[in-house]
Structures are given as structure tokens and as C-alpha cells.
VEXVOGU-995086 format. One record per residue (C-alpha): residue number from 0; residue in three letters; x, y, z. Coordinates in nm, 2 decimals, padded with zeros to 4 digits. Layout:
   milo   vexlo       c1       c2       c3
    NUM     ALA        X        Y        Z
...
END
This chain:
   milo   vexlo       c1       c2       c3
      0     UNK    00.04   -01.08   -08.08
      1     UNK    00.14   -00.97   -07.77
      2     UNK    00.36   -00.64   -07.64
      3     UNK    00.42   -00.57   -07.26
      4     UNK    00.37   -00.18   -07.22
      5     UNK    00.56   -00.07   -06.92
      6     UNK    00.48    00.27   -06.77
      7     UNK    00.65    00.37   -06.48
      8     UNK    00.55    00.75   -06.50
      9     UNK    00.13    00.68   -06.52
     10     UNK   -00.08    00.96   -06.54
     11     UNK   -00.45    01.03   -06.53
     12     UNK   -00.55    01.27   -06.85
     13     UNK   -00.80    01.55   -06.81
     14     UNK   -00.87    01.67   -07.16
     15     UNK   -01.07    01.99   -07.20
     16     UNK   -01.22    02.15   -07.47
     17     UNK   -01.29    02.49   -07.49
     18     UNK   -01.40    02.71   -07.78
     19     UNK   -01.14    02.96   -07.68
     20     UNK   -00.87    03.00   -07.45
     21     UNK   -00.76    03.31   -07.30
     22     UNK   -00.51    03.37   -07.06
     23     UNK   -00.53    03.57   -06.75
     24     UNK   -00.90    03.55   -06.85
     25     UNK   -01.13    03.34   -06.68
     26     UNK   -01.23    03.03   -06.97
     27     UNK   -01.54    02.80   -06.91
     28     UNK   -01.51    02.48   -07.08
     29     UNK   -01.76    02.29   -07.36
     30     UNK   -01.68    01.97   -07.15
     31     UNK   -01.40    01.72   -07.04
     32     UNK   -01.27    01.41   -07.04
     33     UNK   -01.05    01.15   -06.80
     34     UNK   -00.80    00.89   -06.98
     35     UNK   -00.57    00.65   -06.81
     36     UNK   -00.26    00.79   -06.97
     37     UNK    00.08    00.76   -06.96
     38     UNK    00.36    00.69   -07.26
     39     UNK    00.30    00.36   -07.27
     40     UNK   -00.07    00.36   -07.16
     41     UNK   -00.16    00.57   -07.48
     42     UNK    00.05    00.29   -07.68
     43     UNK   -00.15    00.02   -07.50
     44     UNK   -00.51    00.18   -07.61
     45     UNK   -00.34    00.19   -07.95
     46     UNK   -00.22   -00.14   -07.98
     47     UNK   -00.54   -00.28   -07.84
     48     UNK   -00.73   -00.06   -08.11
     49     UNK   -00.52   -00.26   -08.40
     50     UNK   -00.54   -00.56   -08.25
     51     UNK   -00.80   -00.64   -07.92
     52     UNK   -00.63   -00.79   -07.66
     53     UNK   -00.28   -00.73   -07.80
     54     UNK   -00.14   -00.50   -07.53
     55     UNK   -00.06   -00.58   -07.15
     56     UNK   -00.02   -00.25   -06.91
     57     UNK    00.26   -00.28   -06.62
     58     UNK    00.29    00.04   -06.40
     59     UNK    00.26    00.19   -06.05
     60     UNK   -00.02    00.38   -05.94
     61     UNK   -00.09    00.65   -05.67
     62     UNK   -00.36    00.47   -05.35
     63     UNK   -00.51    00.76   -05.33
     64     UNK   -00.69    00.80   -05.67
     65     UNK   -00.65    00.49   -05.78
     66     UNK   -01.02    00.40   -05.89
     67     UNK   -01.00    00.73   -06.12
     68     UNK   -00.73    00.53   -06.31
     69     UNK   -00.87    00.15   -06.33
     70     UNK   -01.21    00.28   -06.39
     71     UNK   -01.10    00.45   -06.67
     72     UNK   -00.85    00.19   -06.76
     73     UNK   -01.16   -00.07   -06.76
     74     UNK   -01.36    00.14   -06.98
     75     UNK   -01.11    00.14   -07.27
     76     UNK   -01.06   -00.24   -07.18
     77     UNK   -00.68   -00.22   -07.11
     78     UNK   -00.51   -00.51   -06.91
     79     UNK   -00.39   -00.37   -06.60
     80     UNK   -00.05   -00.58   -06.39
     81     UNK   -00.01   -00.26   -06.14
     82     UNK    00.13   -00.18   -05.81
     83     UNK    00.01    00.05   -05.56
     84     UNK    00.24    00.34   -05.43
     85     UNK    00.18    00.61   -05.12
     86     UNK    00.04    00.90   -05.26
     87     UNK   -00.17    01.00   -05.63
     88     UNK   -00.12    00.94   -05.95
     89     UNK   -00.05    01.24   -06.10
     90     UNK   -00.27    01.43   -06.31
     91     UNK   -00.19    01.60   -06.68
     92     UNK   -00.44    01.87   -06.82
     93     UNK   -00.46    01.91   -07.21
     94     UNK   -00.61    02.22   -07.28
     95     UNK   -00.81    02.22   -07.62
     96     UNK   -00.87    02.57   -07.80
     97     UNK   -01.12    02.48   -08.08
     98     UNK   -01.08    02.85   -08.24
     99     UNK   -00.73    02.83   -08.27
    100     UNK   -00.72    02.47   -08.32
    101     UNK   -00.42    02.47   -08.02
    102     UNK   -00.30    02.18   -07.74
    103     UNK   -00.17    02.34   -07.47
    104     UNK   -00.07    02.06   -07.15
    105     UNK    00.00    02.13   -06.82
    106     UNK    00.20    01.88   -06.64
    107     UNK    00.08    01.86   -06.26
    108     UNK    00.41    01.73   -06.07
    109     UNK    00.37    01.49   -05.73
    110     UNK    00.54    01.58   -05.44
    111     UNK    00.87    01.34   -05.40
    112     UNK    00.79    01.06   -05.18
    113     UNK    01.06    01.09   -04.92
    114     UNK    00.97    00.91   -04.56
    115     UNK    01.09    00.61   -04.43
    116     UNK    00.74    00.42   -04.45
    117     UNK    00.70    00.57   -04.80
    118     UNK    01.03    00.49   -04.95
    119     UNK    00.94    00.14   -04.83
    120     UNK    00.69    00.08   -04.99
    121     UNK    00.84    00.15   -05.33
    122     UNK    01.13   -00.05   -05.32
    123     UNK    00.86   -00.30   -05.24
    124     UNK    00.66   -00.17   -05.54
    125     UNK    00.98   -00.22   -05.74
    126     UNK    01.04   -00.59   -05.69
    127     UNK    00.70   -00.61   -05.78
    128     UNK    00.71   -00.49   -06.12
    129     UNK    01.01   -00.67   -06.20
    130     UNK    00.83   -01.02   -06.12
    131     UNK    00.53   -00.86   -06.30
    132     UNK    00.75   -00.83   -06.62
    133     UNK    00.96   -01.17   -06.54
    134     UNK    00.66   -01.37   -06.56
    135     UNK    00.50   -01.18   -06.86
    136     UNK    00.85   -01.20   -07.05
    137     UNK    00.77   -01.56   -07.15
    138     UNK    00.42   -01.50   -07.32
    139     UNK    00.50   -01.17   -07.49
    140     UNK    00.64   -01.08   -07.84
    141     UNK    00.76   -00.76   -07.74
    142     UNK    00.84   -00.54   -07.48
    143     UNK    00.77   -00.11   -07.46
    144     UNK    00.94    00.09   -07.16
    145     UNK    00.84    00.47   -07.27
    146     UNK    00.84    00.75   -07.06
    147     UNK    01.04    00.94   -06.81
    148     UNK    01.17    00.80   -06.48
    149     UNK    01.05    00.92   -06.16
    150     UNK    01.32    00.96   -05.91
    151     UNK    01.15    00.75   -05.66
    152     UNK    01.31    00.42   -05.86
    153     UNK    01.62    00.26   -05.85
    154     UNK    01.81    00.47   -06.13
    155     UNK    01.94    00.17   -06.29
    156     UNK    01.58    00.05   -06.34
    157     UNK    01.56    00.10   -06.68
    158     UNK    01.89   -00.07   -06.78
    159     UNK    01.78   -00.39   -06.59
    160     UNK    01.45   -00.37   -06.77
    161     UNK    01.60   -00.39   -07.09
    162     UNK    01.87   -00.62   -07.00
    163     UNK    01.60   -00.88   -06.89
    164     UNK    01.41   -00.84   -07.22
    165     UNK    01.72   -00.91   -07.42
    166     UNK    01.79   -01.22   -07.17
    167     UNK    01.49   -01.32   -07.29
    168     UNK    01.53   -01.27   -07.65
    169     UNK    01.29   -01.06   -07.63
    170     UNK    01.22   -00.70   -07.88
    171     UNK    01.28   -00.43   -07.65
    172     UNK    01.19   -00.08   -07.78
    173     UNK    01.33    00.21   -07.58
    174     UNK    01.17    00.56   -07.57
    175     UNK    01.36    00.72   -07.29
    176     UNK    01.65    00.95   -07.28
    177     UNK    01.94    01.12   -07.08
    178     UNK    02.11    00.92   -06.80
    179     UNK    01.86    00.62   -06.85
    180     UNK    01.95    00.58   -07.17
    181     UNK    02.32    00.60   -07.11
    182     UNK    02.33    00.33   -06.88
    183     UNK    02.09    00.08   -07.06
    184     UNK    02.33    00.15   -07.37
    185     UNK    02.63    00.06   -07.08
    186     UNK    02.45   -00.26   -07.01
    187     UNK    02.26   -00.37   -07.34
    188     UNK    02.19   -00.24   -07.64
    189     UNK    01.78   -00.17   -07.70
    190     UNK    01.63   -00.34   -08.07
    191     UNK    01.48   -00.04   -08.11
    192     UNK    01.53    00.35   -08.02
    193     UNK    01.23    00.60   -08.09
    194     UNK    01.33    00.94   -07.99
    195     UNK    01.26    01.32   -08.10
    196     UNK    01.50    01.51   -08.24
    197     UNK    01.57    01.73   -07.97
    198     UNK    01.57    01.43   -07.76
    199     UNK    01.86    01.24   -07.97
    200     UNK    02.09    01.57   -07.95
    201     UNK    02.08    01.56   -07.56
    202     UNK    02.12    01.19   -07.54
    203     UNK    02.42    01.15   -07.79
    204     UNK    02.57    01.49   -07.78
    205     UNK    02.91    01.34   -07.89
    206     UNK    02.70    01.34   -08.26
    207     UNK    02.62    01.72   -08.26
    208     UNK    02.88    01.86   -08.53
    209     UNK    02.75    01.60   -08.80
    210     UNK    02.37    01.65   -09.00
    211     UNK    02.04    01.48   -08.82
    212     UNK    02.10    01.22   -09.11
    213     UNK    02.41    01.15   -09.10
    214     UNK    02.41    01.11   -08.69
    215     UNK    02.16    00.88   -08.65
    216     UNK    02.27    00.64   -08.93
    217     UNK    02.65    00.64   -08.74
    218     UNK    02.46    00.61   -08.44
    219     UNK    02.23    00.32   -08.53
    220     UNK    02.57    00.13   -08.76
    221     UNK    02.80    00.16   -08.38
    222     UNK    02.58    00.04   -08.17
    223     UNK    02.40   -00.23   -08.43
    224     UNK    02.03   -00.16   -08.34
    225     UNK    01.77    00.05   -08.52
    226     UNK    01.69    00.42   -08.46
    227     UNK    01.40    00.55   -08.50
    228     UNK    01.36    00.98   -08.49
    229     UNK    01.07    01.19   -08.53
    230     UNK    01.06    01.57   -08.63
    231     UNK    00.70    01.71   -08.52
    232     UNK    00.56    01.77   -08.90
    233     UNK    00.81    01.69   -09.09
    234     UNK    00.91    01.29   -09.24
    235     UNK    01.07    01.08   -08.98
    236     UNK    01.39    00.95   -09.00
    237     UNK    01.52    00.61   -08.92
    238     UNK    01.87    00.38   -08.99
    239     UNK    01.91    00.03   -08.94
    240     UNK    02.26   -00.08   -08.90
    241     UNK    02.36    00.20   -09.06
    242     UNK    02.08    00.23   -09.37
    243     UNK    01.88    00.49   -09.35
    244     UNK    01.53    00.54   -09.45
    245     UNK    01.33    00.88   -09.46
    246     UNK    00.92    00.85   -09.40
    247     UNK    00.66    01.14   -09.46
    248     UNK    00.44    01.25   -09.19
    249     UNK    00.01    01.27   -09.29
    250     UNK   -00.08    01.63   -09.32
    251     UNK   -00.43    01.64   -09.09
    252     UNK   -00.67    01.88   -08.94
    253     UNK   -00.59    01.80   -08.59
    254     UNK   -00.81    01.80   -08.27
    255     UNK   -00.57    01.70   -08.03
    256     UNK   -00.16    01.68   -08.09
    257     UNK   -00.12    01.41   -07.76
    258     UNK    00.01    01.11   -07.77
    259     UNK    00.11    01.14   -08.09
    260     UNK    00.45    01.01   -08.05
    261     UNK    00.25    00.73   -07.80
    262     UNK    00.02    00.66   -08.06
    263     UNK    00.30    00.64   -08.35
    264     UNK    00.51    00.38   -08.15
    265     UNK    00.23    00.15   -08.10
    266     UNK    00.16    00.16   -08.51
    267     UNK    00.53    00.09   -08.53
    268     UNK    00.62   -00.17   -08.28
    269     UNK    00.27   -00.36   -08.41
    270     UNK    00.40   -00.37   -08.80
    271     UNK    00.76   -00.48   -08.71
    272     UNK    00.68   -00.71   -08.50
    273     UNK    00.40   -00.85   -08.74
    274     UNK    00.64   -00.80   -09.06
    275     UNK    01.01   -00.72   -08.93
    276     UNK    01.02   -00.47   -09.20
    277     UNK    01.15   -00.11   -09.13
    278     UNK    00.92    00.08   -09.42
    279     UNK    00.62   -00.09   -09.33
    280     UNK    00.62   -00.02   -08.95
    281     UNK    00.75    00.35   -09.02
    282     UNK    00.44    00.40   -09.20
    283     UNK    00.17    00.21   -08.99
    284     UNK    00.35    00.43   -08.71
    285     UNK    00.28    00.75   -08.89
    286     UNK   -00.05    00.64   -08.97
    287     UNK   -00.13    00.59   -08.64
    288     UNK    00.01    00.93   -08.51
    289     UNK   -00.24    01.10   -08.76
    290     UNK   -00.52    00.95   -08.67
    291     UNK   -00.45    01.02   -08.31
    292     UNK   -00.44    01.35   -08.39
    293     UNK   -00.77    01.37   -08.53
    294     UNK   -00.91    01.23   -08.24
    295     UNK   -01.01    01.42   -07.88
    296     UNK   -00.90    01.17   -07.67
    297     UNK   -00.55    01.08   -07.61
    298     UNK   -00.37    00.72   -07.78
    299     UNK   -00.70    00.65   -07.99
    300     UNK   -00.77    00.52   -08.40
    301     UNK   -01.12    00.63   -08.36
    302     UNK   -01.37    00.89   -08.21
END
């Protein structure tokens, strides 16, 4: 098996743990850790982790700390087809309170790239990915685009991602939102949609007088596809073409509550590609999200 994990919003993961965090105190860790992370990163480790060797990594990454990320990369064995960009690769801290068993992250925003050279250079970047995921189209089972959009890419990026998959004939499963969203559903229609609750509401507002249920089965019957929502601690629901299914979530003593959602779509899109059946991949997903959770580092099965 093979599934092309496409990342345009890459991140390098500082976890740290401390025994207890207080604010406006000053808090000295028990020790840290560095991940190549990422949406689809964490999914990659995952898949890779079920199955070695069954994930490929696209993304861009920052010049200026690049070695942080492949070094990292390399340790946990992930396949790497990256670009370089002006600039870093930003950085997310996880913030680990063991007393209080919390996850607290703090997203650590880039500047926008902006100059002439700069701006260059990505749309250079750009074409590069796109014949990156061309030539991998032909070899994979199944393509993963997860993860926000920085506004340095075209904005109909995603669309054209998707629309190449399906070309292709391709599984495409979308875990994006908001305006991407919109106009990938404009252009193509993704196999598979994995969103959060909170995240379906925004995307579809059109759906918000009607019960969670009931919307996403509508939802998933008009547009033909399967959707897949997840609720934090409570079951996940999906509908496919308009039948819906209801899975529990694994109650756990977690360590670390990242990548979950990262961790749950690489259990899922590994069990449907494998079996093509809805029950089976919403539980190998769940499993997966649980024992990421019981786990310190981000998008792991195991200590």
C-alpha cells in the first residue's frame, strides 16, 4: 500500500513535559522533544507505523531550519519529496502538564513572505509540488491533503490537488475547511471528508438549523461522497451516500491529546483503502487516535 501525504502547512514539534505548569510563573521542564509535524506528517508516521514504508511525505520547508526538520524526519524514517522556501519552518510548542494531565499548544506564526525574490521563489516551489504529486499519482493508492493553507499559495491549490487525484482515479481524502473546501467542492467532489464538528458547521453553514446527524447524512447523500466527523470524546459520526454510521471513541489515560485527529485519519484511510469498508476504517481510525494519545510524541502507535 501506498498513500501520498501532502502537507503544505509543515511544522517542526517541540513537545515539553513538565510536572506542572503555571502561568505567569516561571516553569522548568523534565525534558523535550522535536517531531517533524504537520497534519499530514503525523498521518505519515502513523501510516508508516501500520505498515513500513506505506506513507510518502510531500511538503515545503523553511531554508533556514531545514536540517531540524529532515533530521528529524530521517529518524522516524519518513519519505521526504520537499521543496525549499525563503524563510523557517514554523515551529508549534505542546506544552505537557503531567499533574494535571493537560495539552496546552502554542502555534508560533511565520512572518508572510511578501518580496519580489521571495514570492518567486514559491510560485517556483508550487510548480514543484504539483510535479512532485503528478509523478507520485501513478504509484499511489491514495492521496491525503490535511491541514490549513498558508496564504503564500495559489488559493485554488487545494481544488487542483484534488481534481488531479480524481483525474487519476485516485482516493482523495480532504481534511481542510472554509474557502478551500468550497472551491474543491466547486471543482470536484473529495472520496472522503474528515472534519470536526465545529469545523463542518463553518464549512456548510447552509446545514445549521438541522441535528449533527441529520446534516452530515444530507450532506454526504447531495454531494455522493462519504463524510467522516469527529466530536473530541464523544463516538464519531459518519454517512455514506446518505447511510449513516455512529462509532465510539476509546476512553484512555492520555499523555498527549496531538495529533489525534492526524493519527485517526491515517488508521482510517489505511483500513478503507485495505478493506473499502466504512465500520472497519471508523474503528482502526479510532484506534489509532487512542493510542496516540497515550503516547508523548505526536502521530505515534507506540512509545
Amino acid at each position: 500500500m501506498k498513500i501520498l501525504c501532502i502537507c503544505l502547512s509543515s511544522t517542526l514539534q517541540r513537545t515539553i513535559s513538565f510536572k506542572e505548569l503555571n502561568l505567569t510563573q516561571v516553569n522548568r521542564s523534565e525534558h523535550y522533544r522535536l517531531d517533524a509535524s504537520g497534519k499530514a506528517v503525523n498521518s505519515a508516521r502513523v501510516l508508516n507505523q501500520l505498515e513500513k514504508g506505506a506513507a510518502t511525505v510531500v511538503c515545503p520547508l523553511g531554508e533556514n531550519n531545514l536540517k531540524a526538520f529532515t533530521d528529524a524526519a530521517e529518524r522516524d524514517e519518513l519519505e521526504l519529496c520537499y521543496v525549499t522556501i525563503p524563510g523557517n519552518t514554523r515551529e508549534c510548542w505542546t506544552l505537557l502538564d503531567r499533574n494535571a494531565g493537560t495539552t496546552t499548544e502554542l502555534v508560533v506564526g511565520e512572518p508572510l513572505l511578501e518580496g519580489e525574490k521571495d514570492l518567486k521563489a514559491v510560485s517556483s516551489a508550487e510548480i514543484k509540488i504539483l510535479k512532485f504529486i503528478n509523478d507520485a499519482l501513478p504509484q499511489v493508492d491514495a492521496v491525503l491533503l490535511a491541514g490549513s493553507r498558508p496564504k503564500i499559495w495559489s488559493d485554488d491549490l487545494y481544488a487542483t490537488i484534488c481534481g488531479m487525484t480524481r483525474d487519476a482515479g485516485k482516493l482523495f481524502l480532504a481534511d481542510y475547511i472554509g474557502e478551500d473546501m468550497k472551491k474543491t467542492l466547486a471543482a470536484s467532489i473529495p472520496d472522503i471528508i474528515k472534519i470536526n464538528e465545529e469545523e463542518f458547521r463553518a464549512t456548510f453553514p447552509e446545514m445549521d438549523g438541522q441535528p449533527l446527524q441529520q446534516a452530515i447524512t444530507e450532506k454526504s447523500r447531495a454531494l455522493n461522497n462519504i463524510i467522516v466527523v469527529t466530536r473530541g470524546c464523544d463516538s464519531t459520526y459518519a454517512a455514506a451516500r446518505g447511510q449513516f454510521s455512529e462509532c465510539p471513541t476509546e476512553k484512555v489515560a492520555a499523555l498527549n491529546t496531538t495529533a489525534c485527529g492526524d493519527s485517526f485519519n491515517a488508521g482510517f484511510i489505511y483500513e478503507y483503502v485495505r478493506t473499502a469498508d466504512l465500520s472497519a476504517a471508523l474503528q482502526k481510525g479510532t484506534w489509532c487516535a487512542a493510542r496516540n494519545a497515550e503516547n508523548e510524541a505526536p502521530g505515534t502507535l507506540h512509545p
